[in-house]
Structure formats: structure tokens, C-alpha cells
C-alpha positions as CSV (number, residue, x, y, z in Angstrom):
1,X,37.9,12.4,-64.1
2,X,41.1,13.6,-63.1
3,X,42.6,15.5,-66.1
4,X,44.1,14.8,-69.7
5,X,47.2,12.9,-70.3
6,X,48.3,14.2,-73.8
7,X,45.3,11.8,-75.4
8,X,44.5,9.5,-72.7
9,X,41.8,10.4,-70.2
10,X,43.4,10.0,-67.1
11,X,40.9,9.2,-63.8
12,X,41.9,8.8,-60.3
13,X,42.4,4.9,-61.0
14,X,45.7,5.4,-62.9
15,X,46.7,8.4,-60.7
16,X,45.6,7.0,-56.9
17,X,47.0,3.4,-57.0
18,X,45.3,1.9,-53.8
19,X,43.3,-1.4,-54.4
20,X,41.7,-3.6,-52.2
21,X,44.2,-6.0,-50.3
22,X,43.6,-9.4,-51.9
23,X,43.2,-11.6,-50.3
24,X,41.8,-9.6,-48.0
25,X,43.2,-9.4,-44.8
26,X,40.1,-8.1,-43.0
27,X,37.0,-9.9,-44.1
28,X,34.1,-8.1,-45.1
29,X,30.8,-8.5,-43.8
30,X,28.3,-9.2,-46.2
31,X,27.2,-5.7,-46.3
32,X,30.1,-4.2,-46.1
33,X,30.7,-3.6,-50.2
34,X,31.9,-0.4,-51.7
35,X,32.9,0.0,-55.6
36,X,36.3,2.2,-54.2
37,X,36.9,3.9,-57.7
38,X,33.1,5.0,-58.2
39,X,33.2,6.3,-54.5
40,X,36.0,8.6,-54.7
41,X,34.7,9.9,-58.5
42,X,31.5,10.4,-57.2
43,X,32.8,12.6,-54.2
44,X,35.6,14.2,-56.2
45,X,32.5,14.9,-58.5
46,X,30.1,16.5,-56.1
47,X,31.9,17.5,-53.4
48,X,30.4,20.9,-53.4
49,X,27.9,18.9,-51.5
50,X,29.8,19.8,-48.5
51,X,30.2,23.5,-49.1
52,X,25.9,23.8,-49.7
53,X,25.9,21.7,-46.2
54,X,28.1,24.4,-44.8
55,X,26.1,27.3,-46.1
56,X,23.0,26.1,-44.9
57,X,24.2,25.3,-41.5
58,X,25.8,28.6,-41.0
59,X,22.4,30.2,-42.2
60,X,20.4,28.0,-39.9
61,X,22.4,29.2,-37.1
62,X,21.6,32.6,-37.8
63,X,18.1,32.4,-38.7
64,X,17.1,29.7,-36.0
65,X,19.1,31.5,-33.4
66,X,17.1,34.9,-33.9
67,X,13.6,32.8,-34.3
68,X,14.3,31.2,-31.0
69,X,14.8,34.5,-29.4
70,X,11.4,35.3,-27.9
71,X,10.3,31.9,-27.8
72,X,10.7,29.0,-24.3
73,X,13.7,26.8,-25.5
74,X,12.1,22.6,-26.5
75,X,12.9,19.9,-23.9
76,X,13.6,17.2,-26.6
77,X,14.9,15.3,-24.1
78,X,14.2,11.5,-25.7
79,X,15.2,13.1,-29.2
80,X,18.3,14.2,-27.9
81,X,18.6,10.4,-25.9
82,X,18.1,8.9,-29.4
83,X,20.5,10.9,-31.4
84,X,23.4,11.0,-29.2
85,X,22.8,6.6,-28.9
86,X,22.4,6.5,-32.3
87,X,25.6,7.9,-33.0
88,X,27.7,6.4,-30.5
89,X,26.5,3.3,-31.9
90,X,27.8,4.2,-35.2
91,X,30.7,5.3,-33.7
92,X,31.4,2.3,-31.6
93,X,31.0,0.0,-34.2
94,X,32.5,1.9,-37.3
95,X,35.9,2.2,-34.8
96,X,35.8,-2.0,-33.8
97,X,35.5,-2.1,-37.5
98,X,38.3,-0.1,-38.9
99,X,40.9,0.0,-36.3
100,X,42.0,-3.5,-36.7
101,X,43.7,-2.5,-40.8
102,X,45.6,0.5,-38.4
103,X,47.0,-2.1,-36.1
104,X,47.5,-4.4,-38.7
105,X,49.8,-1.8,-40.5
106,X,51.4,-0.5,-37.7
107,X,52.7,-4.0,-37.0
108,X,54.4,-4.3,-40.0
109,X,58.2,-3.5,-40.9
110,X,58.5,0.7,-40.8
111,X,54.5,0.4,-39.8
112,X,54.3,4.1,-39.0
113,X,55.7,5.1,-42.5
114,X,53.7,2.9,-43.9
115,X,50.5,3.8,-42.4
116,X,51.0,7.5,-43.2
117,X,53.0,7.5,-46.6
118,X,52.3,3.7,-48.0
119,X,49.3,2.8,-50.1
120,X,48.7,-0.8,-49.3
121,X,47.0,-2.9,-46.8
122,X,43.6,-1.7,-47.7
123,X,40.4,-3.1,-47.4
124,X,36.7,-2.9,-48.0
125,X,35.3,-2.6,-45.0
126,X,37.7,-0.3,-44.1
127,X,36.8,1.7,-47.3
128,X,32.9,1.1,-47.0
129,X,33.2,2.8,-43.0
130,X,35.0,5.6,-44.5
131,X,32.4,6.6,-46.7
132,X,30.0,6.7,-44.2
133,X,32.2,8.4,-42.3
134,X,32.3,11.5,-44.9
135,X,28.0,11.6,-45.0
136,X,28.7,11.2,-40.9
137,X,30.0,14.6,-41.0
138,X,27.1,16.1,-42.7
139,X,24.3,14.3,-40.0
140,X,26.7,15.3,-37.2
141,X,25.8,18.8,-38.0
142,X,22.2,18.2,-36.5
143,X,24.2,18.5,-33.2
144,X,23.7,22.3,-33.5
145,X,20.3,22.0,-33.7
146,X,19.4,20.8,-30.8
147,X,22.1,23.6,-29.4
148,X,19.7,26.3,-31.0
149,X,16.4,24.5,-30.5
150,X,17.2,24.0,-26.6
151,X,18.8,27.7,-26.5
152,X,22.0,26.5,-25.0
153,X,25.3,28.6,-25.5
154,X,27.0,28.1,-29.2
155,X,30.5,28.7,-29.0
156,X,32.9,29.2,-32.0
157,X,34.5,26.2,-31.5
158,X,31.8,24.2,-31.9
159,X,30.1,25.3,-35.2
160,X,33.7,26.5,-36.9
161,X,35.2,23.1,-35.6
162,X,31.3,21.1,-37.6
163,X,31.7,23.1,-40.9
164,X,35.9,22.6,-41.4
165,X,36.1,19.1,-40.3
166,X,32.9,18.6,-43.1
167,X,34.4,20.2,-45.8
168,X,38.2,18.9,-45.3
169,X,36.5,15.4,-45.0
170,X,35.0,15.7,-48.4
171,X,38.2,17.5,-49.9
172,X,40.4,14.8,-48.7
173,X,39.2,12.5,-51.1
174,X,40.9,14.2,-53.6
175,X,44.1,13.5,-51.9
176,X,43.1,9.7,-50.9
177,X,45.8,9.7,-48.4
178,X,46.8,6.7,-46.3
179,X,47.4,8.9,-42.7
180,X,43.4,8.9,-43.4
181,X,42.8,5.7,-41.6
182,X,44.7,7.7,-38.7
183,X,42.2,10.9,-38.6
184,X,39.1,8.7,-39.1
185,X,40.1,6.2,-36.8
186,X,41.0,8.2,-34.2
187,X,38.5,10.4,-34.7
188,X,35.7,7.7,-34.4
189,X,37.8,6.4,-31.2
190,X,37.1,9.7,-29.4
191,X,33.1,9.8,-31.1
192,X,32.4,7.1,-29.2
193,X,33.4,8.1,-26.0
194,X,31.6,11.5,-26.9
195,X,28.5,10.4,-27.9
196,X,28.1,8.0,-25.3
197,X,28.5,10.6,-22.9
198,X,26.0,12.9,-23.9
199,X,23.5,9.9,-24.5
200,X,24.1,9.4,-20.5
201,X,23.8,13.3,-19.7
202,X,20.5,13.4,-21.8
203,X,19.0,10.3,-19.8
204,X,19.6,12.1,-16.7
205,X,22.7,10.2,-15.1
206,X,25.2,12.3,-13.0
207,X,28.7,12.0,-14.5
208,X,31.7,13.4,-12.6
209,X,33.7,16.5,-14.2
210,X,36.5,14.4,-14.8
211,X,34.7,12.4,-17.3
212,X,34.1,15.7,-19.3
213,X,37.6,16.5,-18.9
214,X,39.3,13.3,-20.1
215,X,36.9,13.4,-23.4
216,X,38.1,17.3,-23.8
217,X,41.4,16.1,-23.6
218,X,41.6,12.8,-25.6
219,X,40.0,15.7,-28.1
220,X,43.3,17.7,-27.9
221,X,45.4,14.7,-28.1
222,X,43.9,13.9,-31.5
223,X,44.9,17.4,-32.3
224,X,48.8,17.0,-31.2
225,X,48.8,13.6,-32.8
226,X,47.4,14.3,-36.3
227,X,50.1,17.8,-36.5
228,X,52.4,15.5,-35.9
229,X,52.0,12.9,-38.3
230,X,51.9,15.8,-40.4
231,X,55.2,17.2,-39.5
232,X,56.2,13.6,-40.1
233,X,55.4,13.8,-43.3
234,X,56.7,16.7,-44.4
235,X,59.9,15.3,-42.9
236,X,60.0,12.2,-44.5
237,X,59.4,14.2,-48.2
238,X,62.2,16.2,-47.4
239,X,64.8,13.6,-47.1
240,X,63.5,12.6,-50.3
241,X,61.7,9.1,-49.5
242,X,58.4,8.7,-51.5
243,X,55.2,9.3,-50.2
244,X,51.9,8.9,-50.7
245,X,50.8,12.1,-49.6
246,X,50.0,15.1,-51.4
247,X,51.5,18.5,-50.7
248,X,48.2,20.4,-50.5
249,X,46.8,17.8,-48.4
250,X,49.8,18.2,-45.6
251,X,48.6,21.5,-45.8
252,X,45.2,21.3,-45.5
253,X,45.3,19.1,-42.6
254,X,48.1,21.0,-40.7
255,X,47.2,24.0,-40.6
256,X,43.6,22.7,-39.7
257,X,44.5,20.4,-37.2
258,X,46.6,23.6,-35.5
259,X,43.8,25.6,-35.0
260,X,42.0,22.7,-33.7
261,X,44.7,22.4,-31.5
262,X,44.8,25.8,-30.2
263,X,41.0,26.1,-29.9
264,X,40.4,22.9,-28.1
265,X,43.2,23.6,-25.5
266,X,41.4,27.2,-25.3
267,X,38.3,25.7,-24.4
268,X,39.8,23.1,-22.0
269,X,42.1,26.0,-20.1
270,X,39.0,28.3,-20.2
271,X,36.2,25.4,-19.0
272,X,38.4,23.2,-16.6
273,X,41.5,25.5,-15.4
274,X,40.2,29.0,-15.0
275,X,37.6,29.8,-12.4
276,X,35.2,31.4,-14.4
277,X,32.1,31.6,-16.3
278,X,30.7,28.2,-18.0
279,X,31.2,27.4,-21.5
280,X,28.7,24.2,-21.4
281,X,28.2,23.0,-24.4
282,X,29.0,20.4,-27.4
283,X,32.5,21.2,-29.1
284,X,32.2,18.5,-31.6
């Protein structure tokens, strides 16, 4: 529920007008379904999910980090292989399925407005890959693990970068923005490059620096690109134009997507420009 309208029980169906493009312009496969309205109640519902998630990870990190101390680091080299392919698969395939609605909106009249401020041109499979994008957030924390388990350096990036992008992912739903198909779409665009990279590293494969560097970079790309379609926003609000977008989500994801921004490029000056000690390590 969303809140009281004098008498009238008002839920996010009468306040968040975004159904399912009919006919739908993207079809479906078969088990590709997702009841949108129950979806977004159920996470507006229990999104506290997220913030448990959070607190155990950062407790984990703690606890696991001094239990590790005396103790050999674990190869879990074949885990590790598994893991990473398991979610560059998820990656790959959530991206081939969700960045054809993007496209498809972008190649419309004033498609950039309409793909940041515009409700419309939605469908389910786009809707169904976004949820599982938002429990994605909450496996992807198991990256860490293997960090601890292995004894490999955890740098603040990485674990402040696992626990903001979780919670903001659940909070968003509140918001039900459109520029969301840009953030996940994007974000799963870079995830698969990621993941299939440290899959390869696991396996044993040599990959040249500048593969590292190009992934770090795309990373810092999506960080300029997202502030700006939030600047965009903000823009087109103040010339008075409608849209979709609510006030405290521009905020949420600006300010968020600038420290992103200034961390990531941090990281990328630190590992790739300055001659100086490693920082090896996941950052997503």
C-alpha cells in the first residue's frame, strides 16, 4: 500500500501508471511472467530485506576476515570457475534480453526523454529480468566471500560499492522510474564482460592488462552516463516538462552514482596510471 487518499486506499497501481505494452512489443518467453503490481508491493513491502543483507555482509566481513587470520587462505579454484560462469551467463542473457525495449525506445520521437522521464513501452520480460536483477544484487554479494575465504585484498570500493548498489536497487522500486532500464541495462552490459573475465582468470588463462583496463573503464563510463541522465533530468523538471521521475530518486541515484564515479576513477588512476603498489581485486 501506498497511503490514504481521503477514504480510498490508494496502492502503487493508481499512483505508478506503467502497464505492460499491449500488444507487447517484445514477446515473452514462456517463462518469462511476472504479476508487475504484486512485484513492486511485495518489494516496497519488504524491502528491509536489503538492509538485513547489508548488515550481515558487513558483519561477515568482519568476523570472516579475523577467523581467516591465522589460518592458509582455500584454493576454490572450480568454485570460483563456477560462480563467476554462472553469472556471466545470467548476465549475458538477462542483457540480450532487456536491451532490445532500451533500443526500441530510444528509436522513437524524443527517445532519450522518453526512456528517462516517459512511462510506456514496457514489457514483461523486461519486468521479469529486472526482478531478478534486484535478488542478483543480493547473490552478487557472495563475491566477497571468496575475497575473504582466498585472503585476497578487500578494498573499500568493492564492499561499499556491493552493499549501496543492493540497497538503492531495492529502494528504487519505490520510485519505479523509467531511466531504470538505463542503470540495469547498462549495468548487466558491463556484468557480462566482468564476469566473463574473472571466469577466464579463475581457469587459468592469461589475459592482457588492457583487458582489465577497458572493463575498469566501461565501469566509469556507466558512472559518467547515469550522473548525467540524472542532470538530465533534473533539467528537464526545471523547464517544467513532466516527468516520471521522482525527486528523491534523482537524488538517490546522483549523489550515488558520483561517488561511484569518483571511486572507480580512484581505483583506475591508482591501479593502471600510478606506478605503485597493487590493488588486485574485484570492485564489483
Amino acid at each position: 500500500m501506498f497511503g490514504l487518499a481521503g477514504n480510498k486506499t490508494v496502492t502503487y497501481r493508481d499512483y505508478l501508471v506503467w502497464t505492460y505494452t499491449e500488444p507487447p512489443t517484445i514477446r515473452p518467453l514462456w517463462f518469462e511472467k511476472l504479476d508487475l503490481i504484486w512485484s513492486i508491493e511485495w518489494a516496497i513491502k519488504y524491502w528491509t530485506i536489503s538492509i538485513w543483507a547489508a548488515a550481515l555482509y558487513l558483519i561477515f566481513i568482519f568476523v570472516g576476515r579475523k577467523w581467516m587470520e591465522n589460518r592458509k587462505p582455500y584454493d576454490l579454484k572450480s568454485v570460483l570457475i563456477w560462480w563467476n560462469g554462472a553469472l556471466a551467463i545470467f548476465s549475458i542473457w538477462s542483457f540480450i534480453r532487456t536491451v532490445p525495449e532500451l533500443v526500441q525506445v530510444l528509436s522513437t520521437e524524443h527517445g532519450l526523454f522518453r526512456s528517462v522521464c516517459v512511462r510506456e513501452y514496457f514489457n514483461e520480460s523486461s519486468a521479469f529480468y529486472g526482478w531478478l536483477f534486484m535478488w542478483s544484487k543480493i547473490v552478487e554479494l557472495g563475491d566477497t566471500v571468496f575475497i575473504v575465504l582466498r585472503k585476497k585484498p578487500l578494498i573499500f570500493l568493492h564492499w561499499f560499492h556491493h552493499i549501496t548498489v543492493l540497497v538503492a536497487v531495492w529502494v528504487s522500486v519505490f520510485h519505479f522510474d523509467p531511466v531504470s532500464r538505463w542503470f540495469g541495462v547498462v549495468n548487466l552490459g558491463v556484468h557480462s564482460l566482468m564476469y566473463t573475465y574473472y571466469s577466464l582468470k579463475a581457469m587459468g588463462y592469461w589475459i592482457p592488462k588492457w583487458v582489465s583496463m577497458t572493463i575498469t573503464f566501461l565501469q566509469i563510463s556507466q558512472m559518467i552516463l547515469a550522473v548525467g541522465l540524472n542532470l538530465y533530468a533534473i533539467y528537464v523538471k526545471s523547464t517544467g516538462v513532466t516527468c516520471a521521475r521522482s525527486d528523491e530518486g534523482i537524488k538517490i541515484h546522483f549523489w550515488l552514482y558520483f561517488a561511484y564515479l569518483v571511486l572507480f576513477a580512484n581505483y583506475f588512476y591508482k591501479a593502471y596510471l600510478r606506478p605503485r603498489k597493487s590493488l588486485k581485486g574485484k570492485v564489483e
